[in-house]
N, C-alpha and C positions, 0 to 999 in steps of 0.2 A: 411617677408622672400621672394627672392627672386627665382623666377624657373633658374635652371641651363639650359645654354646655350645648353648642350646634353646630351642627353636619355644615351648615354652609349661614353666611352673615352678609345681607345686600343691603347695599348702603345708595339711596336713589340721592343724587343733590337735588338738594330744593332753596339754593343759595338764590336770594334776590339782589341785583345790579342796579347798580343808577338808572332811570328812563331812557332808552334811546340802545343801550348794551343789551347784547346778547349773554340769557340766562336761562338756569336752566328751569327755576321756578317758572319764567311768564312761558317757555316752554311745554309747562302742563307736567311738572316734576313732583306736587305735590298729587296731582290725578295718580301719576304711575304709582307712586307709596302707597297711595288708599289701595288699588288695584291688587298690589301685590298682598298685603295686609289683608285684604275680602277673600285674596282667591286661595292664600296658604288657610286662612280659615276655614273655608269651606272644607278643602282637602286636607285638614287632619293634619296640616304637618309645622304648627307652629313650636311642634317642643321640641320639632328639629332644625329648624329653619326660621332666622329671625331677620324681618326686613326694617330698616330706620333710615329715617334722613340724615343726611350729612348735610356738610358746609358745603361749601366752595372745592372739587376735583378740580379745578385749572382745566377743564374742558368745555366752555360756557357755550362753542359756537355750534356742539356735538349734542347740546342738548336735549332732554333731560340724558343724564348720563349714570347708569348705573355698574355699581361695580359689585364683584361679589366674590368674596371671600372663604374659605382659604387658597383658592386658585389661583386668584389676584386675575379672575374675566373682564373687562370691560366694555362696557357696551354704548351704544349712543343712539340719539334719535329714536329714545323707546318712546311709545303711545303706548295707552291703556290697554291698547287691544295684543299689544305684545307680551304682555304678562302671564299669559297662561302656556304661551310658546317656548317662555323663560325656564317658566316653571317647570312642565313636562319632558322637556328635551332634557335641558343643561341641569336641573336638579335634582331631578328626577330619575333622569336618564344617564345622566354623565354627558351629554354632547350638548357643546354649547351652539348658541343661533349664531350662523357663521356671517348672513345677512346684517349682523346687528354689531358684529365687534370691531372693536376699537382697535387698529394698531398702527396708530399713528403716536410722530414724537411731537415737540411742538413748530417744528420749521416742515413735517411730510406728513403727508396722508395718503394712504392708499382706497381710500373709500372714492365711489365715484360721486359727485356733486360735492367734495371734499368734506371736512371736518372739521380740527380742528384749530 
């Protein structure tokens, strides 16, 4: 068996919806990618840790909505400014931001001001 190329794979959507829908691109979903992509740069850890845009997660109203892999974390409602909190805790650390995660199906949410 062979070792995977990286420790962990975050996938931010930056899928764009019709005018008027909730998404997570007009969300500021391509802000969060740059973010994460500046800030693994700076810190050295792109050869372990690789951030990319996705499509469409089916969670548009949670947006921008990042997930990350191999843990299968999900997070929602990320800003820019969250990205370094991502990074040091949950990837860093092993502990994910528990302020930020997803664990909703698509009929419940447990988040307060809901989801999604």
């Amino acid at each position: 068996m062979t070792t995977p190329r990286f420790e962990h794979h975050i996938f931010v959507c930056t899928h764009e919806r019709d005018e008027g829908r909730s998404c997570c691109s007009a969300a500021g979903g391509l802000a969060v990618l740059e973010r994460f992509r500046n800030s693994l740069r700076e810190r050295g850890l792109t050869a372990r840790i690789r951030a990319n845009r996705s499509g469409c997660l089916d969670a548009c109203s949670c947006g921008p909505t990042v997930v990350i892999y191999p843990a299968g974390v999900w997070y929602g409602g990320v800003a820019p400014a969250d990205v370094d909190e991502i990074i040091d805790s949950h990837l860093v650390s092993g502990k994910p931001v528990e302020r930020l995660l997803l664990r909703c199906s698509t009929d419940k949410c447990d988040r307060p001001g809901g989801c999604c």
